[in-house]
BAFI-3210 file (N, C-alpha, C; in Angstrom, 3 decimals, decimal comma, padded with zeros to 6 digits):
// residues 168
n [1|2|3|4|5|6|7|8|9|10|11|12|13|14|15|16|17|18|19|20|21|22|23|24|25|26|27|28|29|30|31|32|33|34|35|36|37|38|39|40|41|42|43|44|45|46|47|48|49|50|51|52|53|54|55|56|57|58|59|60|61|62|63|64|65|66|67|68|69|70|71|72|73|74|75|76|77|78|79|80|81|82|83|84|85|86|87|88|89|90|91|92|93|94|95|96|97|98|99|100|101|102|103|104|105|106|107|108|109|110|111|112|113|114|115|116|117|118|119|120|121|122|123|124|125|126|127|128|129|130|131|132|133|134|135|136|137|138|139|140|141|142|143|144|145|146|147|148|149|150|151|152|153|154|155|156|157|158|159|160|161|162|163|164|165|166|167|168]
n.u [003,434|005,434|006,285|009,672|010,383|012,177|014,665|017,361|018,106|019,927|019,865|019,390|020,853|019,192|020,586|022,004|024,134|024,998|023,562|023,048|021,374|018,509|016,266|013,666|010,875|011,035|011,712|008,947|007,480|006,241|008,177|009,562|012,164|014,540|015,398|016,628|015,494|015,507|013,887|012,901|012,052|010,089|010,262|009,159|010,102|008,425|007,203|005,544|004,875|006,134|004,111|003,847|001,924|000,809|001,200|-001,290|-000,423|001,302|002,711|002,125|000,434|-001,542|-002,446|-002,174|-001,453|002,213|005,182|007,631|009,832|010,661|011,934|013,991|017,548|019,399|021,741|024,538|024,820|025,512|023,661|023,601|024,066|021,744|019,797|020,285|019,732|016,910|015,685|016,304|015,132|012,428|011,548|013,190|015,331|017,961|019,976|020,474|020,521|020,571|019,357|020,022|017,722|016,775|016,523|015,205|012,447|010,649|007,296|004,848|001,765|003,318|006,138|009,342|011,199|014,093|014,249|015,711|015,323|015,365|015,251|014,721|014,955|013,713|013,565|013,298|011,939|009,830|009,782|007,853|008,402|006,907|007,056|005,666|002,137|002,005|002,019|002,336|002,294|001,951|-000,224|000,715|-002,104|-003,300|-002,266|-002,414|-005,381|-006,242|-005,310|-005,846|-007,763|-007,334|-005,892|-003,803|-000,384|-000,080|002,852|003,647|002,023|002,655|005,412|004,916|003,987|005,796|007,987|007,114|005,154|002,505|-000,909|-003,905]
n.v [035,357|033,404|030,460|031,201|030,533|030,918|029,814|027,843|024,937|021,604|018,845|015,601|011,941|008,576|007,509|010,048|011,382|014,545|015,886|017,800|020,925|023,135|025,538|026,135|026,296|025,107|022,043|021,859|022,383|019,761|019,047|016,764|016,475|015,201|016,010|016,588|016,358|016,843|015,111|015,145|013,868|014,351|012,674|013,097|012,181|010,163|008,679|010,164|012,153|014,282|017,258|019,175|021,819|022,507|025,728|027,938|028,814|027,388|025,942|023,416|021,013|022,345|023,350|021,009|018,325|017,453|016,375|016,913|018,432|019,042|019,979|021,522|020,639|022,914|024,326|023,888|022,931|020,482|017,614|016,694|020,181|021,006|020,102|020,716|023,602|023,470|022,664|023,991|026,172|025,591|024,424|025,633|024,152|023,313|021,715|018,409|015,124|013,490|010,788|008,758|007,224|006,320|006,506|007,303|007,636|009,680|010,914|012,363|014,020|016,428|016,730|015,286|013,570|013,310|011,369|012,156|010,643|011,340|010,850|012,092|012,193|014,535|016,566|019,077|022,229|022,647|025,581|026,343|027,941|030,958|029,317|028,043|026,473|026,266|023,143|020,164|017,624|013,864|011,315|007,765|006,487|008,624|009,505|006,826|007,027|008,963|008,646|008,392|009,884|012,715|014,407|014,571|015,157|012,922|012,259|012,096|010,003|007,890|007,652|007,223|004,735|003,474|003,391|003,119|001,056|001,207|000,870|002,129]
n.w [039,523|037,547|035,570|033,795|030,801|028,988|030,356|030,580|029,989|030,450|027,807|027,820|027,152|028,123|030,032|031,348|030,143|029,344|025,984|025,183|024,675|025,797|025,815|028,878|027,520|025,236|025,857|027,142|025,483|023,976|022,401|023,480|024,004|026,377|029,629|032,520|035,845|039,331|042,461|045,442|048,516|051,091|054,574|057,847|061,220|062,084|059,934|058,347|054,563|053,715|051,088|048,452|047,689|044,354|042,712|041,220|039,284|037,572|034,599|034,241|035,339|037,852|041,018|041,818|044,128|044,894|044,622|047,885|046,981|043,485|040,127|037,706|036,458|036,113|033,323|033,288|035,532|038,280|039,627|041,826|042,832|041,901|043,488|046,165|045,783|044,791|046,834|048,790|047,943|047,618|049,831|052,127|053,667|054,167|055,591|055,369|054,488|051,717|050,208|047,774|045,818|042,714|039,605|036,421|033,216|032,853|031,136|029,738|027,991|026,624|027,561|028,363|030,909|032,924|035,625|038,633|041,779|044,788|048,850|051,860|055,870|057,919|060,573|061,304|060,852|057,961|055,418|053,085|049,901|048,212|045,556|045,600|046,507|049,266|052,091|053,294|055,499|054,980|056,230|055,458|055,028|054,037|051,938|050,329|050,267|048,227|045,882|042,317|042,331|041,345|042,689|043,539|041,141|038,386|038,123|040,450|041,240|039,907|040,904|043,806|043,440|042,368|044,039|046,526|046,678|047,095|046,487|045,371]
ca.u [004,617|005,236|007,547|010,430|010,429|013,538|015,463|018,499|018,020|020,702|018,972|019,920|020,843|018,883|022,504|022,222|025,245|024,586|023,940|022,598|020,508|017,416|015,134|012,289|009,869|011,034|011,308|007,811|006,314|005,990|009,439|009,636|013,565|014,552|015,862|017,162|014,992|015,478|013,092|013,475|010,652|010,590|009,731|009,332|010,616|006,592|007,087|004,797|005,711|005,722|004,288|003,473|000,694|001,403|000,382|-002,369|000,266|002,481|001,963|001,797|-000,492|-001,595|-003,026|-001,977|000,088|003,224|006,692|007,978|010,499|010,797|012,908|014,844|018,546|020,133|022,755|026,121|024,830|025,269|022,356|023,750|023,805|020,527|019,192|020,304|018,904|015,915|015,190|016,771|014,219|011,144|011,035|014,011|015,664|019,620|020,506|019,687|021,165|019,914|019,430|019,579|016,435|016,183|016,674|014,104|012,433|008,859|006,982|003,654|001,845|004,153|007,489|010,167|012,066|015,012|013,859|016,577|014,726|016,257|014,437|015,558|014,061|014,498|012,512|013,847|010,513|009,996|008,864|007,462|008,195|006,242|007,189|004,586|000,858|001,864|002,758|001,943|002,714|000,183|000,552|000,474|-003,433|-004,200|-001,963|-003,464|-007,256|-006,082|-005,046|-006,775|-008,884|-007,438|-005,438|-002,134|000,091|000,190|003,959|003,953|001,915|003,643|006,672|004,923|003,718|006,858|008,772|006,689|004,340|001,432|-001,665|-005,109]
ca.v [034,638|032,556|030,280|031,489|029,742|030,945|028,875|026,860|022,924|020,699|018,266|014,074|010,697|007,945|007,363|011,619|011,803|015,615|015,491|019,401|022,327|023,914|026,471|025,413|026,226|023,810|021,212|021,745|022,178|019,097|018,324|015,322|016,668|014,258|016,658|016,035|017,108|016,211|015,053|014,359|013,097|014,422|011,662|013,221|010,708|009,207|007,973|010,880|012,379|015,878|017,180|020,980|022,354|022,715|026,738|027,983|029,648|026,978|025,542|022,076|020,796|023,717|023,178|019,191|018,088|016,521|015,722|017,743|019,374|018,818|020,930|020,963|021,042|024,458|024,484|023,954|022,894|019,222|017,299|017,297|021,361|021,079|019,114|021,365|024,489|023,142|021,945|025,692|027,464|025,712|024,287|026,300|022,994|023,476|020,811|017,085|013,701|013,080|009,219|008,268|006,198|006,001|007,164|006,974|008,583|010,116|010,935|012,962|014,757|017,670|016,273|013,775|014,179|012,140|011,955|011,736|010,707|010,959|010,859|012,493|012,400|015,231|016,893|020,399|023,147|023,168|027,019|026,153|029,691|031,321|028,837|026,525|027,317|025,799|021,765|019,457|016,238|013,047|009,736|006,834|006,531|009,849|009,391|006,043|007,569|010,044|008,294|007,983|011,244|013,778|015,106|014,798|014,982|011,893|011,839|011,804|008,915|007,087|007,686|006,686|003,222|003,183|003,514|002,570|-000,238|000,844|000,953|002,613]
ca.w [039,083|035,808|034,677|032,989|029,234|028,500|031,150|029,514|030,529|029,834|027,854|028,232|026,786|029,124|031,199|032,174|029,701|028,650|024,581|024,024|025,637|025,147|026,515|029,489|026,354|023,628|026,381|027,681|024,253|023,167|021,591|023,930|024,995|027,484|029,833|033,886|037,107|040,975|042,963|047,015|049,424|053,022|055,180|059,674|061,929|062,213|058,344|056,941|053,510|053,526|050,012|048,511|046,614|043,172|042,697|040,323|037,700|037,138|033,560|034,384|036,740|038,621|041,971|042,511|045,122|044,423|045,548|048,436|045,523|042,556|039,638|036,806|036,757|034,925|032,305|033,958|037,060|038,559|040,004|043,612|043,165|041,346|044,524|046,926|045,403|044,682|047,859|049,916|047,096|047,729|051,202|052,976|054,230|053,644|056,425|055,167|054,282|050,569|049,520|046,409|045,450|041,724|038,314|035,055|032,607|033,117|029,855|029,422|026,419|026,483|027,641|029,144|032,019|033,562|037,063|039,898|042,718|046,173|050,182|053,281|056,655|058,688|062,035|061,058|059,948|056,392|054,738|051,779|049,344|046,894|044,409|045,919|047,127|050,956|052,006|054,582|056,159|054,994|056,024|053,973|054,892|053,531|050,515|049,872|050,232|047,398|045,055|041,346|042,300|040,601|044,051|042,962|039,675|037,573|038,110|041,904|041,507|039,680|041,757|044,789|043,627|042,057|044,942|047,944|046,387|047,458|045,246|045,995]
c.u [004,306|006,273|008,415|011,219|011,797|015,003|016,249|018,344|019,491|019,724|020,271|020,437|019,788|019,545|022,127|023,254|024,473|024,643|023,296|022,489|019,750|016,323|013,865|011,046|009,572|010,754|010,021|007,110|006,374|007,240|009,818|011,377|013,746|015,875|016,281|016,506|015,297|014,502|013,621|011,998|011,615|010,140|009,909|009,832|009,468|006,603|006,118|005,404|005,104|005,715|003,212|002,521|001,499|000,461|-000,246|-001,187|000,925|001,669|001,849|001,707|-000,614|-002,468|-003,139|-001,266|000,914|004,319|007,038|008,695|011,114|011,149|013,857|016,308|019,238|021,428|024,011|026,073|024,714|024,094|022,635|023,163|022,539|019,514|018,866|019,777|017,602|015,000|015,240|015,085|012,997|010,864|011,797|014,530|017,777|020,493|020,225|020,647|020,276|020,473|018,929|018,669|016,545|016,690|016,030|013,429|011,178|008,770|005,654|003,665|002,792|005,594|008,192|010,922|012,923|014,756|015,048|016,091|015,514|014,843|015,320|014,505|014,477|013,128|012,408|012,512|010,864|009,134|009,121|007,604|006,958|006,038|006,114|003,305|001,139|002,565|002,003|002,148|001,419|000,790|000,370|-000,491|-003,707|-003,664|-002,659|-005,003|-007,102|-005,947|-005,767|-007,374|-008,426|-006,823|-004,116|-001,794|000,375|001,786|003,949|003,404|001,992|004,651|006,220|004,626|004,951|008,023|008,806|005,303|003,227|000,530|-003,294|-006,436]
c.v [033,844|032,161|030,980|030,609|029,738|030,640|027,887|025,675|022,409|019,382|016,673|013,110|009,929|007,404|008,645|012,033|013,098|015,655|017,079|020,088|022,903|024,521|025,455|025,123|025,356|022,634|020,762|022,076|020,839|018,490|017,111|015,517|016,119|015,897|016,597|016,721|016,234|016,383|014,397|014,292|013,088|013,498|013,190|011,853|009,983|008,873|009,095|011,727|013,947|016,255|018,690|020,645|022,682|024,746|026,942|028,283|028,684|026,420|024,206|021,710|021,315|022,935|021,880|019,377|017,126|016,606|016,810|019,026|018,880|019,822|020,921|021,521|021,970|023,739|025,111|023,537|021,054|018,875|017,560|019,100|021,307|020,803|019,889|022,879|024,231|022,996|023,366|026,542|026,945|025,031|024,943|025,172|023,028|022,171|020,048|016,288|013,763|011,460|009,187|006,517|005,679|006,826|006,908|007,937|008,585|011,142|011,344|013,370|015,649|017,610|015,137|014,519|012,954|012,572|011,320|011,845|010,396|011,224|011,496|012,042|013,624|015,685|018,514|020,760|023,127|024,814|026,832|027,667|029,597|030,802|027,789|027,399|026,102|024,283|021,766|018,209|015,326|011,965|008,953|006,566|007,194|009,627|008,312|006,600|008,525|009,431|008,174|009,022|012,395|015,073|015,456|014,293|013,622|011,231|011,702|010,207|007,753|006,684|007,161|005,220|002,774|002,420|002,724|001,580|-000,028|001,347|001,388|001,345]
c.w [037,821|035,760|033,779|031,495|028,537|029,475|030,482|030,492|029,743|028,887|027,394|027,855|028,442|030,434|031,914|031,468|029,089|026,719|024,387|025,251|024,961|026,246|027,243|028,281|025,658|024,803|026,894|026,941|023,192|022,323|022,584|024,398|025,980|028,184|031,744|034,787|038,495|041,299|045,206|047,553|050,467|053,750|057,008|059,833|062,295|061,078|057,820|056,426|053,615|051,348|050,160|047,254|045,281|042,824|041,188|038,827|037,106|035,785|033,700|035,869|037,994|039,941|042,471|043,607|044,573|045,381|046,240|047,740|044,721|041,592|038,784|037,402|035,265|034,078|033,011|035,414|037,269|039,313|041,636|043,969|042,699|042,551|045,559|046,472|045,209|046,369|049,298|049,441|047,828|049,317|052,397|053,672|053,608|054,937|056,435|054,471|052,747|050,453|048,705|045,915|044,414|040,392|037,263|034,577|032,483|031,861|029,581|027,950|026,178|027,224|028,229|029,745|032,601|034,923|037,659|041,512|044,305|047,284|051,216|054,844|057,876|059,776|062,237|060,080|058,852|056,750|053,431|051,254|048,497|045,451|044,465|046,283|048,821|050,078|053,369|054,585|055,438|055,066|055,381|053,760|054,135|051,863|049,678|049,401|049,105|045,927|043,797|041,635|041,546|041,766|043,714|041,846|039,549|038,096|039,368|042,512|040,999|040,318|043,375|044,689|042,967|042,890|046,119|047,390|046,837|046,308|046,069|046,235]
res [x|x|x|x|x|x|x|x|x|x|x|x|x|x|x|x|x|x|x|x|x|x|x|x|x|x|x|x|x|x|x|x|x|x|x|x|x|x|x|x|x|x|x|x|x|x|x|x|x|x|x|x|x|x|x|x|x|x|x|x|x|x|x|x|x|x|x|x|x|x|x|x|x|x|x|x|x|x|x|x|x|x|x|x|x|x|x|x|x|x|x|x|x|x|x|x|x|x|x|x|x|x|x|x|x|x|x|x|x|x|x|x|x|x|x|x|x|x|x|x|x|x|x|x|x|x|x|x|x|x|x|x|x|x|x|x|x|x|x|x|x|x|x|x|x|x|x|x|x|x|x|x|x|x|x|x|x|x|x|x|x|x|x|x|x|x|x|x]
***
């Protein structure tokens, strides 16, 4: 598998007001395109965060773990539908409460992203697809004990001390 580069993004103002569009490519080369992705965090009913392998192909940060799913939103598509596709594709979960957490703008060497961060908690099997290398449950111990190593993407951990205050 491989990203598809020639994927149309809506791309942003800091509000989410749509101001263009441009190919996954330009956005993820470096033109700094502020451009809109969802993010949700599975919580079980025991408080641990279910979170997937990042697989070897992807072009940014191959083999981390990060947010249960995470995903840009297409060209013509709203973030709700963005949310819910995202979330069918990579963990098979089509039956969930989304809460809206958050909104801001995450900023590496090679792009910006308007993150729309939501949580669910559900008790219902995830099946992580092919878009991931697997997932698994970790509780806030394990995530803690991870932290700063080089375990998971930059942005996830941001978003967790962001979110949930804790610090390694």
């Amino acid at each position: 598998m491989k990203d598809n580069d020639n994927e149309l993004l809506p791309l942003t103002d800091e509000l989410g007001h749509i101001v263009g569009r441009a190919t996954r490519g330009e956005c993820h080369g470096g033109s700094m395109l502020l451009h809109p992705v969802v993010h949700l965090h599975v919580f079980n009913p025991e408080g641990a965060l279910f979170l997937q392998r990042r697989p070897e192909w992807k072009d940014i940060q191959p083999g981390r773990w990060d947010t249960a799913v995470g995903g840009h939103v297409d060209w013509g598509e709203t973030i709700d539908e963005a949310l819910r596709r995202e979330v069918s594709e990579e963990i098979g979960l089509t039956d969930f409460t989304p809460t809206f957490l958050c909104r801001y703008v995450f900023e590496s060497r090679r792009e910006r992203e308007l993150v729309h961060v939501y949580q669910t908690v559900t008790d219902h099997p995830l099946c992580p697809s092919a878009e991931t290398a697997g997932g698994r449950y970790f509780t806030r111990r394990e995530i803690i004990s991870h932290l700063g190593r080089d375990f998971f993407t930059p942005n996830f951990e941001q978003e967790w001390q962001r979110l949930f205050g804790e610090k390694n």
